[in-house]
C-alpha positions as CSV (number, residue, x, y, z in Angstrom):
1,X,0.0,0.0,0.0
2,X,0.9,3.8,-0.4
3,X,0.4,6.5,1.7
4,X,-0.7,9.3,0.1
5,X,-1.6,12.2,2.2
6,X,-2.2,9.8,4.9
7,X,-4.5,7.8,3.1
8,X,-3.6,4.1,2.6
9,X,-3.8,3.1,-1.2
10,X,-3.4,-0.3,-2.5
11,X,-2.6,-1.1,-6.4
12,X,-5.9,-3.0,-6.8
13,X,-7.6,0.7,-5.7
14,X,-5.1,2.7,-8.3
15,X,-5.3,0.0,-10.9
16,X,-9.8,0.5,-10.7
17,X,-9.5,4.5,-10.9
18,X,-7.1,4.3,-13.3
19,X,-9.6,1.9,-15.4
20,X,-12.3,4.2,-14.5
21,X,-10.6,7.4,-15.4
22,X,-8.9,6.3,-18.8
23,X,-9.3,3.2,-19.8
24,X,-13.4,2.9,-19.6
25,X,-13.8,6.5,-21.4
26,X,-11.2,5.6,-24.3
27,X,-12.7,2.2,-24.7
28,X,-16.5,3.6,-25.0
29,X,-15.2,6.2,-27.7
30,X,-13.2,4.5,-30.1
31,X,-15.3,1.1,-29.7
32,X,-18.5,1.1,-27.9
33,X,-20.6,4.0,-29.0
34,X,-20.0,3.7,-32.5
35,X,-20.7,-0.2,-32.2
36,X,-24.3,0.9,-30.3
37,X,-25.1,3.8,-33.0
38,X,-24.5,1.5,-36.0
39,X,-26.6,-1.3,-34.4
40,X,-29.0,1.3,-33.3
41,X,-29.5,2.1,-37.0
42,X,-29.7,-1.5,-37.7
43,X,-32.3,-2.9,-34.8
44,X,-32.9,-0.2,-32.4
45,X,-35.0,-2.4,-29.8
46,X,-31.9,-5.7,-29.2
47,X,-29.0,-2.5,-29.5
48,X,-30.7,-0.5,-26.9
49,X,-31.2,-4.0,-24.4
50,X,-27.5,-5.0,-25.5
51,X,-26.6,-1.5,-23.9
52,X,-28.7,-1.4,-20.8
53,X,-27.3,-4.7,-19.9
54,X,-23.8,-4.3,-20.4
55,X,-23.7,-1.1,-18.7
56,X,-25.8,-2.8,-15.7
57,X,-22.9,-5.9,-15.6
58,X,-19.6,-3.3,-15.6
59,X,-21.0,-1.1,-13.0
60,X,-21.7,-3.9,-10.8
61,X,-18.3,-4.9,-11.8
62,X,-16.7,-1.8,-11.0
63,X,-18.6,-1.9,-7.6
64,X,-17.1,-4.7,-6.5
65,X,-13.8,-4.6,-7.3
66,X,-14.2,-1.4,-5.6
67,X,-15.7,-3.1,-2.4
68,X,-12.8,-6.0,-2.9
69,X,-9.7,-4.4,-1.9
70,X,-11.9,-2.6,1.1
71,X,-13.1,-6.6,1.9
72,X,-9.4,-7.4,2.1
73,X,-8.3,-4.7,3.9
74,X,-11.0,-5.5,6.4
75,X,-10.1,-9.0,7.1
76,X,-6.3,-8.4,7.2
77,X,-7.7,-6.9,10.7
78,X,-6.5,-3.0,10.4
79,X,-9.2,-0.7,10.8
């Protein structure tokens, strides 16, 4: 873990706001939104599904690897 201005930081926690901040954003750009506006086009009823479901999945994904390292942290017995 780092310290950084006296708050503890583990990899797992810089790794998800890293993700978060570039990668995610980048990703949805260049890839995602023009994959959902050409399928929109195509068969606007399954695209729009397609895209309420994935973006359901990640943020639960995101949530818990959020809530992981905290988990850890937890159970290592500091407080």
């Amino acid at each position: 873990m780092r310290a950084l201005s006296g708050l503890q930081v583990s990899s797992i926690q810089l790794l998800l706001a890293a993700l978060i901040a570039f990668v995610w954003p980048v990703y949805d750009h260049f890839i995602d939104w023009p994959r959902f506006q050409r399928e929109l086009r195509e068969k606007p009823n399954s695209a729009r599904f397609r895209e309420y479901r994935w973006t359901i999945l990640l943020q639960w994904v995101l949530a818990s690897g959020g809530a992981l390292p905290l988990a850890l942290y937890r159970r290592a017995g500091t407080r």
